[in-house]
LOTORLO-421815 format. One record per residue (C-alpha): z, y, x. Coordinates in steps of 0.001 Angstrom, whole numbers. Last residue first. Layout:
Z; Y; X
...
END
This chain:
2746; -9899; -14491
-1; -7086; -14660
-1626; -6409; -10984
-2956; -3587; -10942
-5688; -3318; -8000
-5096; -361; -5607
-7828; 2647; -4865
-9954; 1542; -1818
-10241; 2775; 1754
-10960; -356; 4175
-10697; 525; 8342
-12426; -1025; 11091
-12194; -3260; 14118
-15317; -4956; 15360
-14939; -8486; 16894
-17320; -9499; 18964
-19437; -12650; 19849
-17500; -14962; 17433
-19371; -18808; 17790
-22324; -20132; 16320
-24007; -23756; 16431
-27355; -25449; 15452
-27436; -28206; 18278
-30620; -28156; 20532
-28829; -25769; 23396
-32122; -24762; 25341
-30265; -21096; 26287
-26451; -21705; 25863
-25842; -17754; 25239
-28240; -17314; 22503
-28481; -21139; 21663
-24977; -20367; 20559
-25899; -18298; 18144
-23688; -15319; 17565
-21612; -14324; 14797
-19923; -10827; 14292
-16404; -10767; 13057
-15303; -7655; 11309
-11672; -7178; 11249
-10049; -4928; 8696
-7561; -2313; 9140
-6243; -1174; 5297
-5792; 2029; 3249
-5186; 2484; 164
-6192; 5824; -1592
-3802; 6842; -5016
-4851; 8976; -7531
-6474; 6472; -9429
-3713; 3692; -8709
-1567; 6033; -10456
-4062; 6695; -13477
-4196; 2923; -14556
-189; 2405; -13849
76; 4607; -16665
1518; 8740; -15847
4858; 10087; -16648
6632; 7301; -14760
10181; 5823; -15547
12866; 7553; -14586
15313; 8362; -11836
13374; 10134; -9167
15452; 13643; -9225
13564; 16744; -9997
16625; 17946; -12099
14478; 17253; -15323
14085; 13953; -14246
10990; 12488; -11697
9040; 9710; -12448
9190; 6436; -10275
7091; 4951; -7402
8407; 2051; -5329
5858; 2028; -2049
5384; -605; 167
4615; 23; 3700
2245; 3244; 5660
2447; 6759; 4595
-859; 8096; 5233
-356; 11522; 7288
-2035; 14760; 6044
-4864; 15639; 3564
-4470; 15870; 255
-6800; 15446; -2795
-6206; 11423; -3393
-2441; 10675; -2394
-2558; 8535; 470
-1688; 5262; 1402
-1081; 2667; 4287
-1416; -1088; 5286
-1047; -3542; 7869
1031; -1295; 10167
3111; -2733; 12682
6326; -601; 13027
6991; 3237; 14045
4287; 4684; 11050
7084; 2446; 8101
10348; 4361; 9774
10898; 5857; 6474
10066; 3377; 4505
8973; 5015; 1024
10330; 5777; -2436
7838; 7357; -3965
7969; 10468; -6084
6234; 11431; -9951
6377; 14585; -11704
5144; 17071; -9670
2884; 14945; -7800
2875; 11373; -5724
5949; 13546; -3466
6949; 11024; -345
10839; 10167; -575
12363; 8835; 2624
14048; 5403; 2584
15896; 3686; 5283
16180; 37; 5382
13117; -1221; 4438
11241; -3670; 2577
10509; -1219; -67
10887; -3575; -3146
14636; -4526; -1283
15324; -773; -152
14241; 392; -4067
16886; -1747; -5352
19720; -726; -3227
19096; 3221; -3812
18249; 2378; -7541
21328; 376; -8421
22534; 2177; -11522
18999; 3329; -12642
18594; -293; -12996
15048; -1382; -12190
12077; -3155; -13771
8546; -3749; -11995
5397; -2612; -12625
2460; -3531; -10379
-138; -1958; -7745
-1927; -4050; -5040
-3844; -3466; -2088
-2311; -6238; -283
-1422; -4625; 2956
-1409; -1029; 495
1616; -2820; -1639
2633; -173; -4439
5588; -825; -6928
5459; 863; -9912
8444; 1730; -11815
9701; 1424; -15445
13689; 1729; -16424
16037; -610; -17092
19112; -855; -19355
22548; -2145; -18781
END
């Protein structure tokens, strides 16, 4: 049986690689790359869709994307993006390289910022050269996938 090209997107690693799938067994495939059970298709462009989780904003989110121009709701989880047939069906391999999909694309990714305190600052007279975590500062990391060629 032949194989087609995909991409599969991973914002909690902000990652972007091709993969081979079966046309055949695209439904089934896409839920094990996705990592989900349900899938909802999110529009990259005209000729490109994802195949997203569609519960991914109702679980614990350690990563999203966007599509670079629109505004609206990140779509959080993996992402399996293929090109769309002349029916408008995603069932091919991409139009586009990998190269100018993670252009277009925006991951995004909660970081934590630790920021270090001397100890002698809360332990006034302390002689030992120490630190420890006085806050943590919660933010959020926007940056276009890395391709990552197998």
């Amino acid at each position: 049986m032949s194989t087609i090209a995909a991409y599969l997107l991973d914002p909690s690693a902000a990652t972007i690689r091709p993969v081979q799938i079966e046309p055949a067994t695209i439904f089934d495939t896409a839920r094990f790359f996705v990592g989900a059970d349900y899938l909802a298709l999110h529009q990259i462009d005209k000729r490109h869709t994802a195949y997203v989780d569609d519960d991914g904003l109702t679980k614990p989110v350690t990563g999203m994307f966007t599509v670079a121009g629109r505004e609206g709701t990140p779509v959080a989880g993996r992402a399996l993006i293929l090109g769309n047939d002349s029916t408008g069906d995603a069932a091919r391999s991409p139009f586009l390289t990998i190269e100018a999909v993670a252009r277009i694309l925006m991951v995004h990714r909660p970081i934590i910022i630790p920021r270090l305190v001397s100890m002698e600052e809360t332990h006034p007279g302390l002689k030992i050269l120490s630190t420890r975590v006085g806050t943590l500062t919660l933010d959020l990391q926007r940056v276009h996938p890395a391709i990552c060629k197998d």
